[in-house]
Backbone as CSV, one residue per row, in Angstrom:
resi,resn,N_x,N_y,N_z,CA_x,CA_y,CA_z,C_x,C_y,C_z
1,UNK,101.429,68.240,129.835,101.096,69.228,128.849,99.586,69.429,128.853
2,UNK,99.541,70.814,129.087,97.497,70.676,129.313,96.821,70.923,127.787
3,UNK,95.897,69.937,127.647,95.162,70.104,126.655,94.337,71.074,126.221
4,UNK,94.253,71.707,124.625,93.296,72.934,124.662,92.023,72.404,124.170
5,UNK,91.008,73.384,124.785,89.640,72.655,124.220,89.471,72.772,122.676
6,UNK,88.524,71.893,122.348,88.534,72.095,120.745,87.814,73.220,120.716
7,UNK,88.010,73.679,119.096,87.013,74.832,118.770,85.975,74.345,118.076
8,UNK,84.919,75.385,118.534,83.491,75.164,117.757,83.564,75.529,116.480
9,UNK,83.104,74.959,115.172,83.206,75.623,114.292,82.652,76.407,114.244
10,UNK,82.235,77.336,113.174,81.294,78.553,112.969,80.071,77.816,112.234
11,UNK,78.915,78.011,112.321,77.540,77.285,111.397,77.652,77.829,110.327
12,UNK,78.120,77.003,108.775,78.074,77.531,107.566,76.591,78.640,107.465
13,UNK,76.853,79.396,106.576,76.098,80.142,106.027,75.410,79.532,104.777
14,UNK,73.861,79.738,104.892,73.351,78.957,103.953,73.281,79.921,102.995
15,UNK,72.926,79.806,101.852,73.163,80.416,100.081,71.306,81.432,100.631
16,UNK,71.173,82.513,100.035,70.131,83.503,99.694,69.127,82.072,99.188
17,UNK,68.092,81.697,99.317,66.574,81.369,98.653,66.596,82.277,97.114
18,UNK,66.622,81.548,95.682,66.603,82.362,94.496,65.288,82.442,94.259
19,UNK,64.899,83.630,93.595,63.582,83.960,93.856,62.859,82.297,92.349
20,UNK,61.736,82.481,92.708,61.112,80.917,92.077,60.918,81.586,90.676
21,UNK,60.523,82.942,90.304,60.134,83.565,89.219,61.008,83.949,88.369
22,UNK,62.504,82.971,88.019,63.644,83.471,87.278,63.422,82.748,85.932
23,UNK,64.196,83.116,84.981,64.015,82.616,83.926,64.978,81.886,82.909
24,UNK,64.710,81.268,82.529,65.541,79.876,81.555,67.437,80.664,81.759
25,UNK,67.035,81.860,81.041,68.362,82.211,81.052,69.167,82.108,82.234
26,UNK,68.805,82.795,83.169,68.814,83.691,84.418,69.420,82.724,85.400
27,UNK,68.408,80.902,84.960,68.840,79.631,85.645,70.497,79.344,85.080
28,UNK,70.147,79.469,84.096,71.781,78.758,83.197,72.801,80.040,83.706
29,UNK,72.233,81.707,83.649,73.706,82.448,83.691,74.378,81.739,85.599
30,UNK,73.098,81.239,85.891,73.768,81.444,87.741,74.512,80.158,87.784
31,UNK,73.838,78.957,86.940,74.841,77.725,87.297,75.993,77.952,86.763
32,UNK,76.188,78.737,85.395,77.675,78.459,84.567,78.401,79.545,86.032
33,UNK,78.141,80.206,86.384,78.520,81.300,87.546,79.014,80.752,88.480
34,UNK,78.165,79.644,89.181,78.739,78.749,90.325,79.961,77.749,89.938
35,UNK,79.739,77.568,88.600,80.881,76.394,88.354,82.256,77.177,87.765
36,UNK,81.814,78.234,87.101,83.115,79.073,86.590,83.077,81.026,87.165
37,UNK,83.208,81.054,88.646,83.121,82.384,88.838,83.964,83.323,88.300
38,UNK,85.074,82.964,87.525,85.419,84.073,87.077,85.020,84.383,85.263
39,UNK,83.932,83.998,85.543,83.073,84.408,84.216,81.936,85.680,84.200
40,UNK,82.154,85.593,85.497,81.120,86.719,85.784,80.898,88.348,84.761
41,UNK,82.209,88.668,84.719,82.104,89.517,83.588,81.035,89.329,82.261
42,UNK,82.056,88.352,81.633,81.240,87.878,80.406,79.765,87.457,80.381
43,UNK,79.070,87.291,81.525,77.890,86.644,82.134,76.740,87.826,82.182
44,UNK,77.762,89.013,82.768,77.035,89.991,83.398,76.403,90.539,82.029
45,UNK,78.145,91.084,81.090,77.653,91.587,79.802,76.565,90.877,79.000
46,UNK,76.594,89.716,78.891,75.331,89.166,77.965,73.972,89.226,78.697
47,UNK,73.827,89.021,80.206,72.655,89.269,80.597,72.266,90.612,80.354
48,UNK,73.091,91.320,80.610,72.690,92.804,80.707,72.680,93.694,78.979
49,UNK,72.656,92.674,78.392,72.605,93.601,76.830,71.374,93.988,76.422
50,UNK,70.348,93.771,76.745,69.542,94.062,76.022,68.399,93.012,75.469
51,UNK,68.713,91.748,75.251,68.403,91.121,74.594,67.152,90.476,75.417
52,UNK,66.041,90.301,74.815,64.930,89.545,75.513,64.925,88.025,75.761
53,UNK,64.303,87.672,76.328,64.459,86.057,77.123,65.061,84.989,75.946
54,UNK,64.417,85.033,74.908,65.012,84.139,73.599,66.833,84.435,73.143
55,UNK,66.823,85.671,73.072,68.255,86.405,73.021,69.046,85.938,73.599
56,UNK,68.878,86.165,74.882,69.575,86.157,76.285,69.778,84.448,76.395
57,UNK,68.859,83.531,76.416,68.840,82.270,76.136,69.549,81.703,75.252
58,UNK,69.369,82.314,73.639,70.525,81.779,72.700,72.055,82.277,73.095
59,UNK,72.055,83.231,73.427,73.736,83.748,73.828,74.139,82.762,75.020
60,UNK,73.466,82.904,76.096,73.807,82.094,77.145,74.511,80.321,76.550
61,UNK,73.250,80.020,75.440,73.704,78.307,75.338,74.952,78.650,74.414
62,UNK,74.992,79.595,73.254,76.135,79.881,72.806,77.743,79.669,73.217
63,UNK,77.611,80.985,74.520,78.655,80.763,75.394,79.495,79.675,76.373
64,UNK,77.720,79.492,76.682,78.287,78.066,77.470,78.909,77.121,76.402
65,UNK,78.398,76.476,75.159,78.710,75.450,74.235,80.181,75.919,74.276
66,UNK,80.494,76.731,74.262,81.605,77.536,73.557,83.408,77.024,74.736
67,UNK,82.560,76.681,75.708,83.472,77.160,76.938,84.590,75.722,76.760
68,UNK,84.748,74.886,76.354,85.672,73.839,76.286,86.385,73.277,74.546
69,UNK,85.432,74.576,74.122,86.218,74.366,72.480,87.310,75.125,72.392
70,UNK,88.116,75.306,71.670,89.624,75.990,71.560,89.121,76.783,70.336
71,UNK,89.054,77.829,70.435,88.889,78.906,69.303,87.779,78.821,68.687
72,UNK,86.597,78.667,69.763,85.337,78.768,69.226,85.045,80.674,69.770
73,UNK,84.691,81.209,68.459,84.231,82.460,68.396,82.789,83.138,69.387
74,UNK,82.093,82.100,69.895,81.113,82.468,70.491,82.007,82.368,71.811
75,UNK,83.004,82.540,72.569,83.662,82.353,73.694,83.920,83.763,73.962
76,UNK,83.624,84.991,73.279,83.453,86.040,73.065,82.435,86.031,73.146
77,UNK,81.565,87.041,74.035,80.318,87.362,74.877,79.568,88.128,73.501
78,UNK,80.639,89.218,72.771,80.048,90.333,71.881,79.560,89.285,71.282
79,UNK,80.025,88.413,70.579,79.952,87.230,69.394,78.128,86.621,69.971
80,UNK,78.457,85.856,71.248,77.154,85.407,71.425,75.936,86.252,71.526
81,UNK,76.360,87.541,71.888,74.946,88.553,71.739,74.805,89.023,70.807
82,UNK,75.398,89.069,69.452,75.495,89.102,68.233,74.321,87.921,67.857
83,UNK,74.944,86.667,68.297,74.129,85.337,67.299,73.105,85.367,68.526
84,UNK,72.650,85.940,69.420,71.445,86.001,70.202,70.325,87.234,69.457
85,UNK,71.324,88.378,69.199,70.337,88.804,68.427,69.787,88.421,67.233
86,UNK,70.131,87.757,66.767,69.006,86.620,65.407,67.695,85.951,65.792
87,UNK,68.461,85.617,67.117,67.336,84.919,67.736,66.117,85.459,68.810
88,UNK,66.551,86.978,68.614,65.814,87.527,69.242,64.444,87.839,68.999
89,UNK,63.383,88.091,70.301,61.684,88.633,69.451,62.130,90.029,70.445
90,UNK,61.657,91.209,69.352,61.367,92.585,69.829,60.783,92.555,70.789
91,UNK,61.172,92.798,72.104,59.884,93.266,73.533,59.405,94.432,73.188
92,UNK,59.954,95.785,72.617,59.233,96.691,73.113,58.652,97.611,71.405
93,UNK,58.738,96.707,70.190,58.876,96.930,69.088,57.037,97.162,69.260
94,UNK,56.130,98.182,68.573,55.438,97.973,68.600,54.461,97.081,67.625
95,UNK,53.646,96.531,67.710,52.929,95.473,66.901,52.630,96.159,65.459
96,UNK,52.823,95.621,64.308,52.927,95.690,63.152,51.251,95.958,62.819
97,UNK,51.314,96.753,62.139,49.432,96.918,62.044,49.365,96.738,60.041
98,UNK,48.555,96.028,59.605,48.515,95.519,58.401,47.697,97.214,57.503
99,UNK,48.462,97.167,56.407,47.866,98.495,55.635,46.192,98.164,55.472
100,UNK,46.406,99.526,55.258,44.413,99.535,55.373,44.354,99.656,53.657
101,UNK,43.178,98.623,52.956,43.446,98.505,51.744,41.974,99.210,51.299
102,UNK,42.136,100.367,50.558,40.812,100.438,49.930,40.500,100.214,48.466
Protein backbone atom coordinates (compact mmCIF):
# COMPACT_ATOMS: atom_id res chain seq x y z
CA UNK A 1 0.00 0.00 0.00
CA UNK A 2 1.92 3.25 -1.01
CA UNK A 3 2.14 5.84 1.46
CA UNK A 4 0.83 9.51 0.97
CA UNK A 5 3.08 12.31 1.84
CA UNK A 6 2.01 14.33 4.74
CA UNK A 7 0.53 17.69 4.27
CA UNK A 8 2.06 20.93 5.07
CA UNK A 9 -0.02 22.84 7.15
CA UNK A 10 -0.96 26.32 6.14
CA UNK A 11 1.16 29.17 8.50
CA UNK A 12 -1.57 30.50 10.91
CA UNK A 13 -2.44 33.96 10.28
CA UNK A 14 -1.32 36.30 12.83
CA UNK A 15 -4.18 38.81 14.46
CA UNK A 16 -3.91 42.82 12.80
CA UNK A 17 -1.19 44.86 15.40
CA UNK A 18 -4.14 47.09 17.54
CA UNK A 19 -3.32 50.44 17.12
CA UNK A 20 -1.31 51.52 20.78
CA UNK A 21 -3.63 54.80 20.93
CA UNK A 22 -7.02 52.92 21.99
CA UNK A 23 -8.83 53.62 24.87
CA UNK A 24 -9.92 52.09 28.33
CA UNK A 25 -13.16 51.36 26.72
CA UNK A 26 -12.17 50.34 23.29
CA UNK A 27 -9.53 47.76 25.37
CA UNK A 28 -12.47 46.13 27.39
CA UNK A 29 -15.19 46.34 24.21
CA UNK A 30 -12.36 44.08 22.14
CA UNK A 31 -11.55 41.58 25.02
CA UNK A 32 -15.35 40.96 26.09
CA UNK A 33 -15.50 40.51 21.92
CA UNK A 34 -12.78 37.88 21.82
CA UNK A 35 -14.22 35.91 24.66
CA UNK A 36 -17.99 36.32 23.73
CA UNK A 37 -18.24 37.04 19.80
CA UNK A 38 -21.58 36.91 19.57
CA UNK A 39 -21.91 40.05 21.52
CA UNK A 40 -20.81 42.03 18.97
CA UNK A 41 -24.09 43.62 18.37
CA UNK A 42 -24.62 44.79 21.83
CA UNK A 43 -20.83 45.96 21.85
CA UNK A 44 -21.13 47.76 18.66
CA UNK A 45 -24.42 49.62 19.92
CA UNK A 46 -22.84 50.92 23.15
CA UNK A 47 -19.59 51.88 21.53
CA UNK A 48 -21.23 53.59 18.91
CA UNK A 49 -23.85 55.69 21.01
CA UNK A 50 -22.56 58.57 21.53
CA UNK A 51 -21.26 58.55 24.74
CA UNK A 52 -17.70 59.98 25.58
CA UNK A 53 -14.78 57.89 27.03
CA UNK A 54 -16.31 57.99 30.78
CA UNK A 55 -19.84 56.94 29.23
CA UNK A 56 -18.65 54.44 27.04
CA UNK A 57 -16.41 53.10 30.01
CA UNK A 58 -19.30 53.03 32.56
CA UNK A 59 -21.66 51.13 30.05
CA UNK A 60 -18.96 48.84 28.96
CA UNK A 61 -18.16 47.77 32.93
CA UNK A 62 -21.99 47.80 33.30
CA UNK A 63 -22.51 45.26 30.64
CA UNK A 64 -19.76 43.30 31.19
CA UNK A 65 -20.70 43.02 35.26
CA UNK A 66 -23.98 42.18 33.94
CA UNK A 67 -23.02 39.16 31.70
CA UNK A 68 -23.25 36.10 34.33
CA UNK A 69 -26.11 37.56 36.51
CA UNK A 70 -29.64 36.20 35.64
CA UNK A 71 -31.89 39.18 35.17
CA UNK A 72 -29.56 41.81 35.67
CA UNK A 73 -31.09 44.86 33.69
CA UNK A 74 -27.82 46.33 32.55
CA UNK A 75 -27.53 43.00 30.18
CA UNK A 76 -29.53 45.29 27.98
CA UNK A 77 -27.05 47.55 26.09
CA UNK A 78 -30.06 50.52 26.04
CA UNK A 79 -29.99 50.07 29.99
CA UNK A 80 -26.10 50.40 30.18
CA UNK A 81 -25.98 53.52 27.91
CA UNK A 82 -28.67 54.86 29.88
CA UNK A 83 -26.54 54.39 33.36
CA UNK A 84 -23.39 55.52 31.15
CA UNK A 85 -25.06 58.52 30.46
CA UNK A 86 -24.94 59.69 34.24
CA UNK A 87 -21.66 59.11 34.02
CA UNK A 88 -21.03 60.94 31.26
CA UNK A 89 -18.74 64.52 30.73
CA UNK A 90 -20.20 66.59 27.65
CA UNK A 91 -17.37 66.49 24.76
CA UNK A 92 -18.83 68.89 22.65
CA UNK A 93 -21.09 70.98 25.28
CA UNK A 94 -19.64 74.30 25.20
CA UNK A 95 -17.82 75.64 28.41
CA UNK A 96 -20.14 77.33 30.83
CA UNK A 97 -19.10 81.05 31.05
CA UNK A 98 -20.00 82.57 34.65
CA UNK A 99 -22.63 85.73 34.48
CA UNK A 100 -21.03 88.97 34.25
CA UNK A 101 -22.06 90.70 37.58
CA UNK A 102 -22.34 94.43 37.69
Amino acid sequence: MPTTPARRRAPSKKAAPLPENRTESEIMADALLARYNDLAPSLNRIMGSGLGEAGRLHAITAFQDSLGVAGDPMRDPANAIAAGQLHDHPVDAPEATPAATT
